[in-house]
N, C-alpha and C positions, 0 to 999 in steps of 0.2 A: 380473483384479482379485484380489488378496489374497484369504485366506481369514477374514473379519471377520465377526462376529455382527449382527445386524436392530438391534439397541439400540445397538451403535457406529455403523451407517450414520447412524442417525436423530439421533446425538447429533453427528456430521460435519454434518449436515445443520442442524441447527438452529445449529452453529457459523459455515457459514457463512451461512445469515442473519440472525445477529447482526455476523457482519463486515463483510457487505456495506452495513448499515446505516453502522454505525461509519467504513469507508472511504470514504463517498460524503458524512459530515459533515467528519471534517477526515483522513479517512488514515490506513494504516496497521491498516487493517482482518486483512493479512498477520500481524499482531503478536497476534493471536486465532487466525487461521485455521492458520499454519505451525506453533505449537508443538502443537494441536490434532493434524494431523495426526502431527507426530512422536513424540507421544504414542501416540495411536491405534493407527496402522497395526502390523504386527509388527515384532518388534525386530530381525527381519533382513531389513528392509525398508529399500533403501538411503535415504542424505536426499536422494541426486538427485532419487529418484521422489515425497519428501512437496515438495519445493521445484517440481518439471516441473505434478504435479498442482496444485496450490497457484496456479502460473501459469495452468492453464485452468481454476481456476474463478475466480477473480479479473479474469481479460481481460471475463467476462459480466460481474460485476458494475459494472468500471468504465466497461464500454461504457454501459450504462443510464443510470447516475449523467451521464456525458458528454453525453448525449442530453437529461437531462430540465436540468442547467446552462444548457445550450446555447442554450437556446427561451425560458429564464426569467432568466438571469442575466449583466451585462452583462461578459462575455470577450472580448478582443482573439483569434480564433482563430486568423488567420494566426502572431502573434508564437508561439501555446502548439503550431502545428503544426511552425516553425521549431526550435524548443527539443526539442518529440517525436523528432521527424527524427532528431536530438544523439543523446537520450535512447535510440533503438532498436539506435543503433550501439552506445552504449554498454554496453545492458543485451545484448547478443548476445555481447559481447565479454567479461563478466563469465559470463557463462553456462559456456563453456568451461573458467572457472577450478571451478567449482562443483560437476561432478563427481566431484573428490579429497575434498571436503570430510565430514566426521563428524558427525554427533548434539551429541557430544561437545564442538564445536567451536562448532556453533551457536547452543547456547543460553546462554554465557557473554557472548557478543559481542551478541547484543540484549537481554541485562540491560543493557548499559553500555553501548547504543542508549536503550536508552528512559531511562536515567536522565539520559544527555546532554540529553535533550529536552525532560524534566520541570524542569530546572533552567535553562535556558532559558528555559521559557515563564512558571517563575515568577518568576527574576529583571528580566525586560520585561511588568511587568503588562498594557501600552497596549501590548503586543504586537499591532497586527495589528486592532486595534479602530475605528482613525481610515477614513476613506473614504479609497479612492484618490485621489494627488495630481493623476492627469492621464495622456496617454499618455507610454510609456517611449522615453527616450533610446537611441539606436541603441550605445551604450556601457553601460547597464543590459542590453538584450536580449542582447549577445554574452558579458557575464558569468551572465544565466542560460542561457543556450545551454551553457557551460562546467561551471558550476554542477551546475543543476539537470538538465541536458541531459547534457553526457556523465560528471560527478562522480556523479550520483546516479542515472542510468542504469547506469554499472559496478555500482556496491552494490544496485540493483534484480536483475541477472542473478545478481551471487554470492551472496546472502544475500535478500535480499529484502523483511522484514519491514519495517516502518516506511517503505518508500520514499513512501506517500501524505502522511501527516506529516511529510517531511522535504521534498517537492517543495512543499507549503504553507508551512513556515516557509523556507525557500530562496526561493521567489517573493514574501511577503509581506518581504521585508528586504530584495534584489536590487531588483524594480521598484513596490516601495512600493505592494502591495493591501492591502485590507482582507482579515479571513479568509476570507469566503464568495466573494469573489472571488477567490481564490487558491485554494479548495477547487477552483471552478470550472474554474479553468486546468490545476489540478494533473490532473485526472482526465482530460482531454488528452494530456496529457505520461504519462500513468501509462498508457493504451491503447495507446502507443507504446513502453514499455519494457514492459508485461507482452509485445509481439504480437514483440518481440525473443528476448526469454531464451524464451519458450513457442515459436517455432520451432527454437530452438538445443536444448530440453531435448527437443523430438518429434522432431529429427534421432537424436538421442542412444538415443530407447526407453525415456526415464524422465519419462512420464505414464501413470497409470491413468486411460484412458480413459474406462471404464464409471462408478466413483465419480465422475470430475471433472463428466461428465457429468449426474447427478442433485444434487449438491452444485452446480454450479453454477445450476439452475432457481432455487433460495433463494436464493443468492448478488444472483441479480438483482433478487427481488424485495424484500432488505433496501437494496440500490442503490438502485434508484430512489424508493423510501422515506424515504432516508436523505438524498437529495437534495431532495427535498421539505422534509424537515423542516426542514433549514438553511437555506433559503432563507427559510423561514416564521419562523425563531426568530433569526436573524441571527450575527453574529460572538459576541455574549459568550456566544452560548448554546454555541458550537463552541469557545471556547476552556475551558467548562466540559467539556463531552466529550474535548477533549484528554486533561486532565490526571485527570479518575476514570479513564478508561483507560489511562495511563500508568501510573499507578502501582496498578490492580488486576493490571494485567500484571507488572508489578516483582515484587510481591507475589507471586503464582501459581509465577513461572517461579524464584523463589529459594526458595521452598518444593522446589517438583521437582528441584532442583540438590544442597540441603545437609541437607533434610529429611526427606524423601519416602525 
């Protein structure tokens, strides 16, 4: 493990469980937790190693979140284990590309990730609010197979951030859920591209172990939390949480860019 100070562990730590709350309501918990770390860690600290770590503590948190859905929330799991499947190929195969990749590089591309997102969700108000229509059409499941599955599993292994909000808004517009239903499914699909890119970046030697390790315990306890709470507060409350996150992120990471 790096050489980092007792008040930056604790402040990783509390970052990620406030992520793992935020990813287990609607996603994208990543969008806290990775620029955190690239913050953080030292600056000759590759991004493979904040993106690999990043991967093992988020695989804990999504597992919980997936667990406590699962028991409580009504998911089609076969179709969201079909789509995973997609998903795992995809994010192994992005993985590989992520290596090469700079600091520099990543934190321009999820400003104009998340602004994508924010303008989205706020130009489809009834985004995602309606109950699900029924089960999906064997031609909705193979477009999020594609989709959500091997489209947003590559951008989970290379980049990473945002993949839980973007397997939400992809599932909720693909096979017509509602938000907490598509939360639900997403965290499915997202245990399946973190358990991809996180063997591909452990093949590689870029994970800090020991950090992921204790950042991960909080991670799962903001998870399974944060699953609770959505289920108990319903869709408008998660597509409230979207968008203060969206764009406290916005905010933050354009500050650190042209400011800072």
């Amino acid at each position: 493990m790096p050489d980092i100070s007792l008040t930056l562990i604790v402040l990783l730590c509390l970052a990620a469980l406030a992520a793992g709350w935020i990813d287990a309501v609607v996603g994208g918990g990543g969008l806290l937790l990775l620029p955190v770390l690239l913050l953080g860690l030292p600056s000759n600290t590759p991004a493979a190693h904040a993106l690999g770590t990043n991967k093992a503590v988020a695989i804990v948190g999504t597992t919980g979140a997936a667990v406590t859905y699962a028991r409580k929330a009504p998911v089609d799991v076969r179709t969201a284990v079909r789509i995973g499947l997609a998903a795992l190929a995809g994010s192994s195969a992005g993985a590989f590309f992520a290596a090469g990749m700079s600091t520099d590089v990543l934190k321009p591309v999820i400003m104009v990730v998340l602004l994508a997102v924010a303008a989205f969700v706020i130009l489809r108000p009834a985004f995602g609010t309606a109950p699900a229509t029924g089960p999906a059409t064997r031609r909705q499941i193979l477009a999020a197979i594609g989709l959500a599955g091997l489209g947003i599993g590559f951008y989970d292994g290379l980049i990473g951030p945002g993949t839980g909000t973007f397997l939400v808004l992809a599932l909720t517009a693909v096979l017509h859920l509602d938000l907490v239903s598509a939360s639900a499914t997403a965290k499915i699909v997202n245990c399946c591209t973190n358990a991809g890119a996180l063997a591909t970046f452990a093949w590689q030697g870029a994970v800090l172990w020991q950090l992921a390790a204790l950042m991960a315990v909080f991670n799962l306890a903001g998870g399974t939390l944060g699953a609770h709470t959505a289920l108990k507060k319903g869709s408008g409350f998660v597509r409230v949480v979207l968008l203060t996150v969206v764009f406290a992120l916005v905010a933050n990471l354009a500050y650190e860019q042209w400011l800072a």
